[in-house]
C-alpha positions as CSV (number, residue, x, y, z in Angstrom):
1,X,-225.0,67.1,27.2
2,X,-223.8,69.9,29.2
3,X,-224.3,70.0,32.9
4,X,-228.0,70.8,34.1
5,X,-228.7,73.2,36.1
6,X,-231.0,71.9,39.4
7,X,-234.1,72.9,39.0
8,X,-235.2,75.6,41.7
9,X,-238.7,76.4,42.6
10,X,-239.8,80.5,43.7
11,X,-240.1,80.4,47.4
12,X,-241.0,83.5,49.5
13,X,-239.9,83.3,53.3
14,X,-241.0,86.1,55.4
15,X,-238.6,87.1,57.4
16,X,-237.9,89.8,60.5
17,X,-235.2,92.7,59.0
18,X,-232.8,91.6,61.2
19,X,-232.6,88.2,59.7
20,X,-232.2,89.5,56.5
21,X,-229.8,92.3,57.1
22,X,-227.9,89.4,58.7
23,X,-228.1,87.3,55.7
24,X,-227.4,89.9,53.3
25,X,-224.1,91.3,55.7
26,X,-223.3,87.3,56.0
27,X,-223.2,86.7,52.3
28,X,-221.5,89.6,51.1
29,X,-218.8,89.0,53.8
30,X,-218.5,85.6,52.1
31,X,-219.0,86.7,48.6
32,X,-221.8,84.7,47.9
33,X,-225.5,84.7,47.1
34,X,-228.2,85.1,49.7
35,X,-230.1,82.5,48.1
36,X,-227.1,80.0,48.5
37,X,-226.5,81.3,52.1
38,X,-231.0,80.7,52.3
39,X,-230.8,77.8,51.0
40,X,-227.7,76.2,53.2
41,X,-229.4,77.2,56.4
42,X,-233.1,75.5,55.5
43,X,-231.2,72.3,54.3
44,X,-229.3,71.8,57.3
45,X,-232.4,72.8,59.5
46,X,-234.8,70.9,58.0
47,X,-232.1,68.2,58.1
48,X,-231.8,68.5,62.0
49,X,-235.8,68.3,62.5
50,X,-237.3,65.5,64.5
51,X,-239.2,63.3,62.5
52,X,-242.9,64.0,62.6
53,X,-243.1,60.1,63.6
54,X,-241.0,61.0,67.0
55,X,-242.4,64.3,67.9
56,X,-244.4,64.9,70.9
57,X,-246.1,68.3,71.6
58,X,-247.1,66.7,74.8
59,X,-245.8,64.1,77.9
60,X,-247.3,60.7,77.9
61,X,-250.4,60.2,79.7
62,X,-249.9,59.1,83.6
63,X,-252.3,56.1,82.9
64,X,-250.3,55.1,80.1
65,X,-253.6,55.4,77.9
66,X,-253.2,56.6,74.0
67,X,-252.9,60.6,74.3
């Protein structure tokens, strides 16, 4: 069988025009996609997160109670 293609979902990401007359200038200074360029940048981003399991929005309490 020949290679398979990865199977890709249709995902719309609103974004400001500078971002994506940045990725458009970026990808065609690189002769590629803007989809690969879209989807290079969300996988290492969402790679770099904190895990939810570690994330704090705020400090521990003073008392050292449960927040």
């Amino acid at each position: 069988m020949a290679d398979a293609k990865p199977k890709t979902k249709t995902t719309y990401v609103r974004a400001s025009a500078e971002i994506a007359q940045r990725v458009k200038d970026e990808a065609a200074a690189r002769d590629l996609g803007e989809r690969f360029i879209v989807d290079r940048a969300l996988e290492d981003f969402l790679g770099r997160l904190t895990p939810v399991d570690e994330f704090r929005l705020t400090r521990p309490r003073e008392d050292g109670g449960e927040s």
